[in-house]
C-alpha positions in Angstrom: 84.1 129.9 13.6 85.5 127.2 11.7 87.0 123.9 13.8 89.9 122.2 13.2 90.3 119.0 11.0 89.6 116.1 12.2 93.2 114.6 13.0 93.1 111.6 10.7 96.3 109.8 9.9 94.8 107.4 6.9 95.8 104.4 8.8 92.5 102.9 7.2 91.5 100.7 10.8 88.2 102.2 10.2 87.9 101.4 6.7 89.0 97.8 7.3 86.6 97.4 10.4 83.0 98.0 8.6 82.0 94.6 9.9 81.8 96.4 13.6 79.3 98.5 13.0 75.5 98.1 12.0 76.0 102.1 10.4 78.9 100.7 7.9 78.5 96.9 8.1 76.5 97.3 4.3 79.7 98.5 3.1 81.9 94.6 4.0 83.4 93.1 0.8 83.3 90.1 2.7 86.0 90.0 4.9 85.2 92.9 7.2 86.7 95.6 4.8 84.9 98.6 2.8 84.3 97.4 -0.6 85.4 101.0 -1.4 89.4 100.5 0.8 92.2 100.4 -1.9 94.6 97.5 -0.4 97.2 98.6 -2.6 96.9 102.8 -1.6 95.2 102.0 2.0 93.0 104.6 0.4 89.4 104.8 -0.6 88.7 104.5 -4.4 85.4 107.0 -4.3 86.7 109.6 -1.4 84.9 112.4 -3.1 82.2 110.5 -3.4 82.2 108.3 0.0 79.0 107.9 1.7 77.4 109.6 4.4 78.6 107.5 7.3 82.3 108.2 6.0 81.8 112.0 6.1 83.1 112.8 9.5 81.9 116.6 9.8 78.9 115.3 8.4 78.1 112.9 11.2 79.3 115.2 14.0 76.5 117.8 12.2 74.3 115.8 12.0 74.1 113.7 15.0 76.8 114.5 17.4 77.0 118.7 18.1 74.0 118.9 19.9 75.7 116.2 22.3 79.3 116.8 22.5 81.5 119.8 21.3 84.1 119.0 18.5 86.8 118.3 21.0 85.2 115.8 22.6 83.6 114.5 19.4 87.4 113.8 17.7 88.9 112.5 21.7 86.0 109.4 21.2 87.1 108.8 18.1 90.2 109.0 18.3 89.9 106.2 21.1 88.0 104.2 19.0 90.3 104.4 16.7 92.9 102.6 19.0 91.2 99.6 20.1 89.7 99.0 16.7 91.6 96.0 15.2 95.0 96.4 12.9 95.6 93.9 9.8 
């Protein structure tokens, strides 16, 4: 059965909050933002080619689905998602 998206909006919090993170924090420019985040397209300059950690479906494969089921996966994220710093 194949699962539904993951809701992402492209807001880029996430990408601008690496810092956060000991997973991503290899990824900071220097001020906290993926070296990768496109301030001009708030999009990411190697999607196709993003790493691991950025893969979403990836992660929940990997370490999450044994855990959690995809529903509950995306609701923590999605929470995350809203505490985690704006501009």
């Amino acid at each position: 059965m194949t699962r539904p998206a993951f809701p992402c909006n492209g807001c880029g919090k996430c990408c601008r909050n690496v810092h956060l993170a000991k997973q991503t924090e290899y990824l900071d420019r220097g001020d906290g933002t993926c070296r990768h985040f496109c301030d001009t397209t708030k999009g990411c300059r190697i999607y196709e080619a993003r790493p691991a950690i950025c893969r979403v479906d990836l992660q929940y494969e990997l370490h999450y689905a044994q855990r959690y089921s995809w529903d509950e996966f995306v609701a923590q994220n999605i929470q995350i998602c809203r505490i985690l710093p704006a501009e």
